[in-house]
N, C-alpha and C positions, 0 to 999 in steps of 0.2 A: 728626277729633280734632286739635286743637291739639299741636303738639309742643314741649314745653317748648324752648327754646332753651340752658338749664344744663344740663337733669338730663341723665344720661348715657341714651343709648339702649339701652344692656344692661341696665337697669335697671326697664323697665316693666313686668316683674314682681313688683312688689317692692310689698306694702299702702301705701297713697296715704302712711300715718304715716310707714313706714318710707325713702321715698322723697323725702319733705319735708325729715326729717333729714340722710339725704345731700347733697341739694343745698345745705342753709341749713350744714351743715357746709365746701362746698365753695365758695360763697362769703366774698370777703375785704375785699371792702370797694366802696365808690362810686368811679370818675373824678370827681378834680376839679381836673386840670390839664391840659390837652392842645396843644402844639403842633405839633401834623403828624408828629414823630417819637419824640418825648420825652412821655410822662407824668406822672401824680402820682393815686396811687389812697390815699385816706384808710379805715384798716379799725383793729377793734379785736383785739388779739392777746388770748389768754388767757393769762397768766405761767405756769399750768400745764401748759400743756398745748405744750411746745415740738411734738412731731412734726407737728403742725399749723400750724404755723409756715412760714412762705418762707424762702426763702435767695436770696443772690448768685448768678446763674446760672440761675435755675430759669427754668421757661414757667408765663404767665399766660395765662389769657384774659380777653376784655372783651367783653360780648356787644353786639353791634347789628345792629337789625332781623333778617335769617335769617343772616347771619356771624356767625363769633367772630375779635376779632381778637387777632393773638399778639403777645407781650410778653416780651423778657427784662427779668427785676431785677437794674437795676443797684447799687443803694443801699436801706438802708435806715434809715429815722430815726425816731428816737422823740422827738418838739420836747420833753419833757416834760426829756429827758435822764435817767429814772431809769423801773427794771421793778421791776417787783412779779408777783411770783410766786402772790398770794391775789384781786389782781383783776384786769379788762380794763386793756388798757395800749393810749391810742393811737399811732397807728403811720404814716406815713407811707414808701409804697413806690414809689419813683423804677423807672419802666421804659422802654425801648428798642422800638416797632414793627418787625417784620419782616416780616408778610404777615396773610395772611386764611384763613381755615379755610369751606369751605361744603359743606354736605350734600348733593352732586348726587344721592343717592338714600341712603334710612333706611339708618342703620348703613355709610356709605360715605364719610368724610367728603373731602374733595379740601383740599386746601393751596394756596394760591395765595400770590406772592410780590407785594409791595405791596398799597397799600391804595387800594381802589375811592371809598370815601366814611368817613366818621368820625362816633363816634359823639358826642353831646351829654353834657356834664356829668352827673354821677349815674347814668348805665352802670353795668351789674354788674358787677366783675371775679370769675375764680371762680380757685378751681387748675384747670388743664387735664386733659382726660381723657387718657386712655389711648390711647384710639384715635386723639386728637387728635395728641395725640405722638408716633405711629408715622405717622400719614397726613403728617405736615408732614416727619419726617426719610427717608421713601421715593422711591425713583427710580422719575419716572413716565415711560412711554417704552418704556422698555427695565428689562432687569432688570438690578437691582445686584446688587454683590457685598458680602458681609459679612466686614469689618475687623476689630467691636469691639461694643463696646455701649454705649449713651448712657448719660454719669453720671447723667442725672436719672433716667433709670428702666434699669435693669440689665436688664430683660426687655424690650426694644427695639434691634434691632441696628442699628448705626452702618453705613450703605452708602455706597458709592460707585459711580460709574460708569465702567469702565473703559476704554471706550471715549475717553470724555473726558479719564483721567484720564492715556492713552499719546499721545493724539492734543493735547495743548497743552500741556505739558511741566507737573512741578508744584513742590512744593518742601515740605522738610520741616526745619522749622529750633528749634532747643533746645538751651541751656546743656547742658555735658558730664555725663554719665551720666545722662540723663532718658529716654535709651529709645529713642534716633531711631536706632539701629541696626535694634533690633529690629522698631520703627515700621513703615521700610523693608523691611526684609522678609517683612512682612507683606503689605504691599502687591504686591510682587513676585512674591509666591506666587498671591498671589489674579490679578496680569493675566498670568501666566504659563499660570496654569492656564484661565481665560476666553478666552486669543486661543493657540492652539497656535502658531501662528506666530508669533509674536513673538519676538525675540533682545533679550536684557539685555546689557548690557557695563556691572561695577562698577568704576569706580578705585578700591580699597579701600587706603588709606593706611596703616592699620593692623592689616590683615589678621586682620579679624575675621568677615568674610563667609561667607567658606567652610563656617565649621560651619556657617552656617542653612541651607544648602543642599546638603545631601550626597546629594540623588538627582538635583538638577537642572542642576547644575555643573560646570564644569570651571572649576578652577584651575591659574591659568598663576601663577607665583612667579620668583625671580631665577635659579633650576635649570632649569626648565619651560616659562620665556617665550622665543620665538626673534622676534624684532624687528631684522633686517640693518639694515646701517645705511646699505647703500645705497636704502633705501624712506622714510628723513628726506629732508625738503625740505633746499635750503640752509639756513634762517635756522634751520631745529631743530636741524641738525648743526654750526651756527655756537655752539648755546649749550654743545653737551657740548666742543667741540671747544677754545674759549678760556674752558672752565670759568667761565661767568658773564661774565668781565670785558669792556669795552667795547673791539673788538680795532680798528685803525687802520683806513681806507678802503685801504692798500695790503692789509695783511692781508688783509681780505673779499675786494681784489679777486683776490688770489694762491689763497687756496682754491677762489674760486670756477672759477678757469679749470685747477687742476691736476685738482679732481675732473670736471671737463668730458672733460679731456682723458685721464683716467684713462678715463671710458666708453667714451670714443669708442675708445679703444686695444681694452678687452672685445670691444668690438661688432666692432669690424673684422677681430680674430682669429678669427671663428665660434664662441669658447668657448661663449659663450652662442645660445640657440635666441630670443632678440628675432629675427636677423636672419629668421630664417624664419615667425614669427609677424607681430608687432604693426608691424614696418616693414615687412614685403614689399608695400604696395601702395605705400608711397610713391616717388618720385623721387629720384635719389643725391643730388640735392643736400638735398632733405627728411631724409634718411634721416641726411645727416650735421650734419644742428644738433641738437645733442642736449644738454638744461643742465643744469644742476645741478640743476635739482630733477625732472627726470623719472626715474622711479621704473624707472630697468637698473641691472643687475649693474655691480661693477667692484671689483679685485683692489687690496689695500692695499701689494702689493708694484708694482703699476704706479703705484701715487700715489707712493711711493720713487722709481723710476726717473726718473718728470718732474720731481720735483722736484733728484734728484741733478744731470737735463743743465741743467737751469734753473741750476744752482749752477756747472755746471761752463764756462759762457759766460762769454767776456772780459768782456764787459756783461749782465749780468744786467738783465732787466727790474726785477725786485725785490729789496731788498735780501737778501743771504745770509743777515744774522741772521734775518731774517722765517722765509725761505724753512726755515732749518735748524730752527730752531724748531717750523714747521709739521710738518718730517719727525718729529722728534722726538716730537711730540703723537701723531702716529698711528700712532707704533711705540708708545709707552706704551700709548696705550690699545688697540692689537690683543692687545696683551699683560696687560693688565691684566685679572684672574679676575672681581671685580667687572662686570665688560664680555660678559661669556660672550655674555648673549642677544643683545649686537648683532657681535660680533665673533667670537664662538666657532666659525666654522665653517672649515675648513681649507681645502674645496674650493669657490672663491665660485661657484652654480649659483641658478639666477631658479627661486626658492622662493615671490615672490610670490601668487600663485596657492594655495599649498598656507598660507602663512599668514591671509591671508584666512579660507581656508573656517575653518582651526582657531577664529581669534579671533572670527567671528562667524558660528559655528557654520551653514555653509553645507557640508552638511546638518547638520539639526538634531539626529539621530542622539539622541536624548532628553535632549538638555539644553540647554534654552534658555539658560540664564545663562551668562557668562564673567566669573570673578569674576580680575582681575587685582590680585596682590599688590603694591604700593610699598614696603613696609617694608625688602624686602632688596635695592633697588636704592639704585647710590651715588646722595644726595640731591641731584648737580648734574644729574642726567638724568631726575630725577621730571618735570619739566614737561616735557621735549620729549617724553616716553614719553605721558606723556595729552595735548597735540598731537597727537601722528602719530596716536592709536587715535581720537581725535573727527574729527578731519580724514579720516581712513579712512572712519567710521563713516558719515557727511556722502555721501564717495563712492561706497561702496558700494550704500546707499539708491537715491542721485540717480542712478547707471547704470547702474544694473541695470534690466530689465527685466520681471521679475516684482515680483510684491508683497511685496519685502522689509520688515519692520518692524522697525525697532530701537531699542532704549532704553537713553541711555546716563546712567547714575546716578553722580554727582560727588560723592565723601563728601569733607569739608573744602575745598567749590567757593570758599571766600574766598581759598583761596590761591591759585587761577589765574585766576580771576575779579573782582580785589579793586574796591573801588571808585575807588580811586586808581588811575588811568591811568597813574602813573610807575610802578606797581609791579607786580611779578611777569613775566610771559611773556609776550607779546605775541600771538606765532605760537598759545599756547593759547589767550589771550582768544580771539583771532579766531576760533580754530575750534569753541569752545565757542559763542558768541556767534554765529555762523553757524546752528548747530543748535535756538538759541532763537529768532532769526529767520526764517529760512527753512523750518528744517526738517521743518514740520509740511504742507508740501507735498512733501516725498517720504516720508513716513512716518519719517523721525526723529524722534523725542522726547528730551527732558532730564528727568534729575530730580534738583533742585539739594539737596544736603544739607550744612547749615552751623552752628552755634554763635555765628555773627555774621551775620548779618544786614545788620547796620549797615556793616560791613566790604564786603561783597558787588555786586555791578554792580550799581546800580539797573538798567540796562536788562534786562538777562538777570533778575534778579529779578521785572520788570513785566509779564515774557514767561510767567510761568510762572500759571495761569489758576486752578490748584488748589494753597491750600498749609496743610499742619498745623503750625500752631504747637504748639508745646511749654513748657516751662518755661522763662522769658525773664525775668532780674531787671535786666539793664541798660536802663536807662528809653531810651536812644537806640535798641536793637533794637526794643522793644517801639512806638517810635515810625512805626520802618519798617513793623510788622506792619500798625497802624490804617491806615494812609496807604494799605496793598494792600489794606486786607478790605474798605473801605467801609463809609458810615454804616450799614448793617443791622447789621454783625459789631463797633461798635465797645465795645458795650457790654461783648459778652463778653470782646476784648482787654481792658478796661480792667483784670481782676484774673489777670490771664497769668501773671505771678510768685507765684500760689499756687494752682497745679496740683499734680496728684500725679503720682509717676513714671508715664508713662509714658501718659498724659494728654495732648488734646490739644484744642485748637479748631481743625476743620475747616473751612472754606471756599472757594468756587469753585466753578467750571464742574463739578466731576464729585460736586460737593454738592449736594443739594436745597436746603437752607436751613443757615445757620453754626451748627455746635451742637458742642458740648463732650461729647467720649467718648473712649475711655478704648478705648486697643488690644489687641487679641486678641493670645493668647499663640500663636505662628507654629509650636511643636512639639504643640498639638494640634491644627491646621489640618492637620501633615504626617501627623499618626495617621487624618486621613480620607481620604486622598489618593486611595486607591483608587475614589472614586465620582465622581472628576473623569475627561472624556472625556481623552485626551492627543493627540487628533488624528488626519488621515489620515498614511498611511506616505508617507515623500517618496519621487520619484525621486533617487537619489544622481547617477546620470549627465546630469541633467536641472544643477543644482546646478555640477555641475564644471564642463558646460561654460558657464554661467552666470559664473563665475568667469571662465572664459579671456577670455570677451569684457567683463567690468568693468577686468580688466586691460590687457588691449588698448587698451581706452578711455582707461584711465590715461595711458597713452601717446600718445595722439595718434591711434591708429588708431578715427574712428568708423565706420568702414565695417564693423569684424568682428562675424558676425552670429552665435550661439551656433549651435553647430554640434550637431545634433540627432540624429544619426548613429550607427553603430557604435562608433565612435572614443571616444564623447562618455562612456562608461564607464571 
């Protein structure tokens, strides 16, 4: 028996009359334009009968030989310029190619992306089936995860692959209040709950995160976050320390060598347990170059003293105003309440190890996410704060030894990321931008969330392989958007500024095909939560000492080898 190529295959039940009508119902017209990517299907609408009607967005098909091939509407035009409601109205329907649909077996159809060969003028176009529509938006492979449901048909769930969608960072970008909060974590839930291993780290700017996450979180806030502020590099502690401004080449050079010398004072008094860890194998004379940006202890009252004998020399190397200035800076800010998480602690002691495991939950101890509040930190230390955590995030990955995965999610990444090279943070570009480039080789992931787009790093945006658009009215974002989706996805960019909240168009690597849907609401995701697996139980002793040796590493010591032992508890 021939198999009709229209009629739907759930349907051959159905009296030949009754199945005739269906199909001549779901036919919409002839091809009679085609160049390779672009269309023109001429069909007659009936003015009464809208539900039968196409819309902007929808999926077609075009039948040739044993494929169908798919089609979004991008336009629609009636030459005539005038409807009638009492009779046929012609109609002219402008479409977008995106792949091929073909029946490897009855009732089984397969999706394939591009197109093998094309059909001749006077083709059939039809509305797409059902099946058609679920087979073309499914991940084949492996199994996805369900986000949403496609606006075209509400009984068809929007998936993605999560796998893909941790392992090449992705990006989720939308005018303000359209839903990219919630978007987000939606997403978050669902690869949190797919990869148990997996660790989140939020820069949440306006500390909204926390609620969607009250079983899986820990929130660190400006009370709760401990960030020493001997674990800043130089240039991050250069930016809190001359609050923004561009400080002299004496200057830089004056901080750099008192906090040098501030360590080496730590270290040489045995306050600190470095001497016994992370330098014991090396050489006195190794053991004593120690710079500003290696990541030991050291006392704000020994940065006082050097700078006092500095002051109190007949020839100062550096000028006294510098010098006194400097003191000044880092007695305000040890003192300053604002400052608690990097300066609040009375007795300086190498925490690093114990902040680590906190910020990126090593062990995991049931909660993947670390959602860290910006709102209540002072706004001249927001950027060196998401620095140190992505530049952390980076190291932790890249020296560790087991399979750590981490995903670090950037909410308003235009402001550390801008597109303008003169502006914003430098030490953060870098270390965000590190994480888009390399990072997909120690298992770090990004996942950029922005309002601007246009504003945002082309590189680090080009980097990112899967990204949902949202509601986008300024024509220069929406221009960034086409330029990333590619000719498949441009059709449905082209009406991106009349989406509905909270709505998005999908595309990339952890997409089957680019399609338009419309996101799950993330509080009945967390009412099912109980039929998700949450993993094996970690070793915690396994973990610490994991820790001991990423820090070590930190340091320069690569010879420490995690210590496996009794101890290691």
């Amino acid at each position: 028996m021939t198999v009709d190529p229209i009629a739907d295959p759930l349907s051959t039940t159905e009296a030949g009359g009754e199945r005739r009508d269906r199909v001549k119902r779901r036919i919409i017209g002839r091809l009679v334009e085609l160049d390779g990517v672009h269309g023109l299907i001429a069909c007659d609408m009936q003015g009464g009968a809208p539900s039968e009607n196409w819309s902007v967005g929808s999926l077609i098909s075009v039948v040739h030989e044993s494929s169908r091939l798919v089609g979004m509407v991008r336009e629609l035009v009636a030459p005539s310029r005038r409807w009638s409601e009492d009779s046929v109205n012609q109609t002219l329907i402008k479409f977008e190619l995106s792949g091929e649909i073909v029946d490897e077996a009855p009732g089984k159809p397969v999706f394939h992306r591009g197109i093998r060969s094309f059909p001749t003028l006077g083709a059939v176009a039809h509305r797409i089936r059902s099946t058609d529509l679920a087979a073309i938006y499914s991940i084949r492979g492996e199994e996805g995860v369900e986000i949403g449901r496609l606006t075209q048909n509400m009984d068809i769930p929007a998936t993605v692959s999560v796998a893909e969608l941790t392992k090449r960072h992705f990006a989720v970008l939308g005018s303000t209040g359209v839903g990219k909060s919630t978007a987000v974590s939606m997403l978050i839930k669902q690869c949190i709950h797919k990869q148990p291993e997996l660790r989140v780290l939020i820069a949440d700017p306006h500390n909204e995160y926390a609620r969607h996450f009250p079983l899986e979180a820990v929130t660190l806030d400006a009370d709760s976050l401990e960030l020493p502020y001997w674990m800043f590099r130089f240039d991050e502690l250069t930016e809190i320390i001359f609050n923004g401004r561009k400080p002299s080449p004496d200057e830089l050079d004056a901080l750099y060598e008192v906090i040098r010398a501030a360590k080496m004072r730590y270290n040489a008094s045995g306050a600190g347990r470095l001497v016994e860890t992370s330098l014991r194998r090396q050489t006195a004379s190794e053991a004593a170059w120690i710079s500003a940006d290696t990541p030991t202890p050291y006392r704000i009252s020994d940065v006082a003293l050097v700078l006092d004998e500095w002051m109190g020399k007949l020839d100062p190397r550096y000028a006294r105003t510098d010098l006194r200035s400097l003191r000044n800076r880092f007695e305000s800010l040890s003192h300053d309440p604002r400052y608690r998480f990097m300066f609040g602690r009375f007795l300086v002691e190498d925490v690093m190890a114990k902040v680590l495991g906190h910020v990126f939950r090593m062990p995991i101890a049931g909660r993947q996410v670390t959602v860290v509040q910006m709102a209540g930190l002072p706004n001249e230390v927001v950027n060196s704060v998401v620095s140190v955590l992505a530049r952390l995030a980076f190291e932790v990955a890249a020296l560790s030894r087991g399979p750590y995965k981490i995903a670090v999610v950037c909410e308003e990444a235009h402001r550390y990321i801008p597109a303008d090279v003169t502006q914003g943070f430098e030490p953060t570009r870098r270390a965000i931008g590190r994480i888009a480039k390399e990072g997909r080789k120690y298992g770090v992931s990004l996942g950029v969330v922005t309002q601007r787009p246009s504003e945002l790093d082309s590189t680090v945006l080009s980097q990112c392989s899967t990204m949902f658009a949202m509601r986008l009215g300024n024509e220069r974002d929406k221009n960034i958007i086409a330029a990333a989706s590619g000719v498949s996805a441009n059709g449905v960019i082209s009406f991106l500024s009349a989406i509905a909240d909270r709505e998005a168009i999908a595309f990339g690597e952890a997409i089957a095909t680019p399609m338009r849907m419309k996101f799950g609401d993330y509080r009945v995701f967390e009412a099912s939560r109980a039929r998700w697996d949450e993993g094996p139980p970690e070793d915690a002793g396994l973990a610490r000492a994991e820790l001991r040796s990423i820090v070590a590493r930190l340091r320069g010591d690569y010879t420490s080898e995690p210590s496996l032992g009794s101890n290691a508890a």
